[in-house]
C-alpha positions as CSV (number, residue, x, y, z in Angstrom):
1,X,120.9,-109.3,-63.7
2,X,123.8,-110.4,-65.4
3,X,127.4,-110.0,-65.5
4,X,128.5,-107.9,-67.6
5,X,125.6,-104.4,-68.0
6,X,125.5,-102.7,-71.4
7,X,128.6,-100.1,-70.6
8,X,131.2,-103.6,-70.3
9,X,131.5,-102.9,-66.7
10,X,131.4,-106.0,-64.6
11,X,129.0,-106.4,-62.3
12,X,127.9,-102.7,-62.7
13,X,131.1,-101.7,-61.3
14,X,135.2,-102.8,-63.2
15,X,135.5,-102.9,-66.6
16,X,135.8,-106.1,-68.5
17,X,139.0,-105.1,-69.8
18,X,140.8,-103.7,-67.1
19,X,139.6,-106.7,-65.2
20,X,141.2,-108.8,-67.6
21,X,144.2,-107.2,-67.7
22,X,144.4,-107.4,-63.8
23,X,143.6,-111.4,-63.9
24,X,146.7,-112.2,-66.1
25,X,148.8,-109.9,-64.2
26,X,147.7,-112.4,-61.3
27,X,148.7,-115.1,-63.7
28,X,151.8,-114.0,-64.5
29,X,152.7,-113.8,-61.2
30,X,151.4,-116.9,-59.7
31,X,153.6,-118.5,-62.6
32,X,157.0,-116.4,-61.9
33,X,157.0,-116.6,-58.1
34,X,158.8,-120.7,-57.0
35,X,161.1,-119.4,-60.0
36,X,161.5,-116.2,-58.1
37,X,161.8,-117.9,-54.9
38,X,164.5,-120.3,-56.5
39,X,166.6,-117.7,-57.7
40,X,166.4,-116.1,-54.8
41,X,167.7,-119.0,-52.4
42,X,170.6,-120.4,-54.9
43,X,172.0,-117.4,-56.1
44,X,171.5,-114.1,-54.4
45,X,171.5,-115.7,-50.7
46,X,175.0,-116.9,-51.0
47,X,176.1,-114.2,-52.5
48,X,175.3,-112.0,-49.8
49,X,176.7,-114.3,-47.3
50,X,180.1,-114.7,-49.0
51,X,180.6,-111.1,-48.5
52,X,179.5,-111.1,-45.3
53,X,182.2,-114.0,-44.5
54,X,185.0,-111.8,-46.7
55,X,183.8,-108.6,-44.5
56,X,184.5,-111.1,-40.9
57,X,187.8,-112.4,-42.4
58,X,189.3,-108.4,-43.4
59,X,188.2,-107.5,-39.8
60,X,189.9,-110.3,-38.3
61,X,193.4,-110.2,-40.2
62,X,193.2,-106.6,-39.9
63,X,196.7,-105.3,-38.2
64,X,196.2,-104.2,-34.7
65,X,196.2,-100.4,-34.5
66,X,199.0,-98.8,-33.4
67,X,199.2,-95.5,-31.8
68,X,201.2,-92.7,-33.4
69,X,204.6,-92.4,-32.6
70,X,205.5,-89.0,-31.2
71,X,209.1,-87.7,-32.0
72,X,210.8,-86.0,-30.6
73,X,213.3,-83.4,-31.7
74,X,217.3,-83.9,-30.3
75,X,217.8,-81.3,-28.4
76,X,219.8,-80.7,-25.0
77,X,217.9,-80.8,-21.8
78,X,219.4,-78.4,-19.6
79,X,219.0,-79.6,-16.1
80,X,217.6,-77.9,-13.5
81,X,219.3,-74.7,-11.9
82,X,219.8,-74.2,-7.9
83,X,219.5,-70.1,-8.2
84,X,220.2,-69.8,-4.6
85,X,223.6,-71.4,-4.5
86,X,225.2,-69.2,-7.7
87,X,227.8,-66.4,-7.2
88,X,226.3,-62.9,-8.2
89,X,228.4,-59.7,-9.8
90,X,227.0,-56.6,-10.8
91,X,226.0,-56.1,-14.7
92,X,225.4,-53.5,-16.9
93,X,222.5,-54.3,-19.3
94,X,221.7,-52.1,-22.2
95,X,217.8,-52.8,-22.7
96,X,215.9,-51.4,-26.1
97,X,212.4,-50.6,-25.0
98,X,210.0,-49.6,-28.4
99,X,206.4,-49.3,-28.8
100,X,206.0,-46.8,-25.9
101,X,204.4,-43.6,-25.6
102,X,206.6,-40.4,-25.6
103,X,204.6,-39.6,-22.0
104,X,206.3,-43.2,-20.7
105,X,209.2,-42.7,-22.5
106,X,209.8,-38.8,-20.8
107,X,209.0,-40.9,-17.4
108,X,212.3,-43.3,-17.5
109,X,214.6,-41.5,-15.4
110,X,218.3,-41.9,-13.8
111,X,218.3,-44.0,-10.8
112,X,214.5,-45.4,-11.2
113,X,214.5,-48.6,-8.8
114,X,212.9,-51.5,-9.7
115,X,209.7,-52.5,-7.2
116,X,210.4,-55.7,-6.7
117,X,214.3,-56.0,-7.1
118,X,216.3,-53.3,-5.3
119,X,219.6,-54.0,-6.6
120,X,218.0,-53.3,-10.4
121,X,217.9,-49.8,-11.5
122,X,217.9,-47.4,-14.3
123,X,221.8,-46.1,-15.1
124,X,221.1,-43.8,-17.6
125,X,219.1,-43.0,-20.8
126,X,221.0,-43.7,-23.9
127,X,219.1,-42.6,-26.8
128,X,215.4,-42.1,-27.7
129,X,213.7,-41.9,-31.3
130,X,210.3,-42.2,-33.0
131,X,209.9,-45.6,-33.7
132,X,210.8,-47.4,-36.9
133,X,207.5,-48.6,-38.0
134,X,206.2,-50.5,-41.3
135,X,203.0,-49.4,-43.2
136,X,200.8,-51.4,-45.0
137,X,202.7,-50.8,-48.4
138,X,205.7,-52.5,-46.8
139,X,207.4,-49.1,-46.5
140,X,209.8,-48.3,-43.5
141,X,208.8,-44.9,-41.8
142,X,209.1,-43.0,-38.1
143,X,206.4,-43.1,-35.9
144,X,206.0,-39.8,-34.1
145,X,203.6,-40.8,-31.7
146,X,205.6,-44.0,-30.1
147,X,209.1,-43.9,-29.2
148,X,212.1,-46.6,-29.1
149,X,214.3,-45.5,-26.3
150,X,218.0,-47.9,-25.3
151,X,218.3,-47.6,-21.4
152,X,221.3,-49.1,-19.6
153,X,220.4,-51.0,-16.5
154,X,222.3,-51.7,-13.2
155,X,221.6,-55.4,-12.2
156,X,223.2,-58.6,-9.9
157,X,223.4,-61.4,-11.8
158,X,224.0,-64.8,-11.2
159,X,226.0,-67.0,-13.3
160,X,227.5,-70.2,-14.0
161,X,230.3,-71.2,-16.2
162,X,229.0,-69.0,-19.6
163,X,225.5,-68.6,-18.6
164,X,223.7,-65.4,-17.1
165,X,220.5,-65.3,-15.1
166,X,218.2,-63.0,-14.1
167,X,215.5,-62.9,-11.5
168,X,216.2,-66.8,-12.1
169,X,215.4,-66.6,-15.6
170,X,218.5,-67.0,-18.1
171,X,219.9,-63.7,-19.1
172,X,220.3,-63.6,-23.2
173,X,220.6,-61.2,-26.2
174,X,217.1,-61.1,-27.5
175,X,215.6,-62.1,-24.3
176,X,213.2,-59.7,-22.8
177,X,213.4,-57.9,-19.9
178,X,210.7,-56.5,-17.7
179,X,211.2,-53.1,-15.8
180,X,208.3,-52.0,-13.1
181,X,209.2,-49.1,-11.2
182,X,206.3,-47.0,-8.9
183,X,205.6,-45.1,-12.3
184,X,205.7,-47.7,-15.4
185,X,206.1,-50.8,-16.7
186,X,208.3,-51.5,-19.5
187,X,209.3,-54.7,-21.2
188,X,211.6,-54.7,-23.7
189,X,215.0,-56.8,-25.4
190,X,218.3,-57.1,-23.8
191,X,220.9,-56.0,-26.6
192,X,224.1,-55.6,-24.6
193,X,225.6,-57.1,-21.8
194,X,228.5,-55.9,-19.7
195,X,230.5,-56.1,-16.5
196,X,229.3,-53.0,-14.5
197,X,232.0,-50.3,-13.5
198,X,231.5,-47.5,-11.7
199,X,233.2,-45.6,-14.9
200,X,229.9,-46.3,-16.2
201,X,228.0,-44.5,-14.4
């Protein structure tokens, strides 16, 4: 039998071609690989470790972190306030209450008591409206269904110098105020504040 059969196959089986083809890929190979191996070790080796070194020193040199410094705004603390030991006087606090149903609203009556603080309770009922409302066009509009209504309000509160407080909470224009009787809840802004009189009343 020989080696190569009448199709070119060698040994019955790869081509005579393809097989040499494949030998001087082998060849080739054999030939390129101390150069490859060269290369390899004198150029891309220290390459690599130079940026590894670089890498090490950047890390090193780095600045230490610092943490971020929080400032703060200069304001004026106010210090603490001993409720307990301030003079009290009667006040009359004019208190604009919107948002609420016209049921609630019909519900605020003269002389309503506060539940928690005796000496705070309704004087009178000043005025009551639909409330001023926006829609979504940005237009200004009544409400009929809620109702803003201004109710004066008999309190003792204590002060200090030029400062007011409340239920030992500072008493301000703007701030709200919270009235809870047997029959509602209401919370709404303090827009006047005067020395009570009986007159008032």
């Amino acid at each position: 039998m020989g080696f190569v059969d009448k199709k070119g196959a060698l040994f019955g089986k790869v081509n005579i071609i393809d097989g040499a083809f494949i030998v001087l890929i082998l060849c080739v190979f054999i030939a390129l690989y101390p150069k490859m191996l060269t290369l390899y070790s004198l150029e891309i080796v220290p390459y690599v470790q130079s940026i590894k070194k670089s890498m090490n020193a950047d890390i090193q040199h780095a600045p230490p972190t610092v943490p971020p410094v929080q400032v703060q705004e200069n304001r004026v603390v106010e210090a603490p306030v001993n409720y307990e030991n301030l003079p009290v006087k009667e006040m009359c606090i004019k208190v604009r209450f919107s948002g609420y149903s016209a049921e609630v609203v019909r519900a605020i009556k003269d002389r309503d008591p506060d539940e928690n603080i005796p000496t705070t309770w309704v004087m009178d009922v000043v005025s009551t409206e639909p409330m001023l409302a926006t829609n979504a066009q940005g237009v200004r509009y009544r409400d009929p269904n809620l109702k803003t209504a201004v109710v004066r309000i008999h309190a003792m509160v204590s002060y200090d110098n030029e400062r007011l407080f409340y239920n030992n909470e500072p008493l301000k224009l703007g701030w709200h105020f919270l009235l809870k009787t047997s029959m509602y809840n209401v919370n709404g802004e303090v827009i006047q504040i005067d020395p009570y009189t009986r007159s008032q009343e």
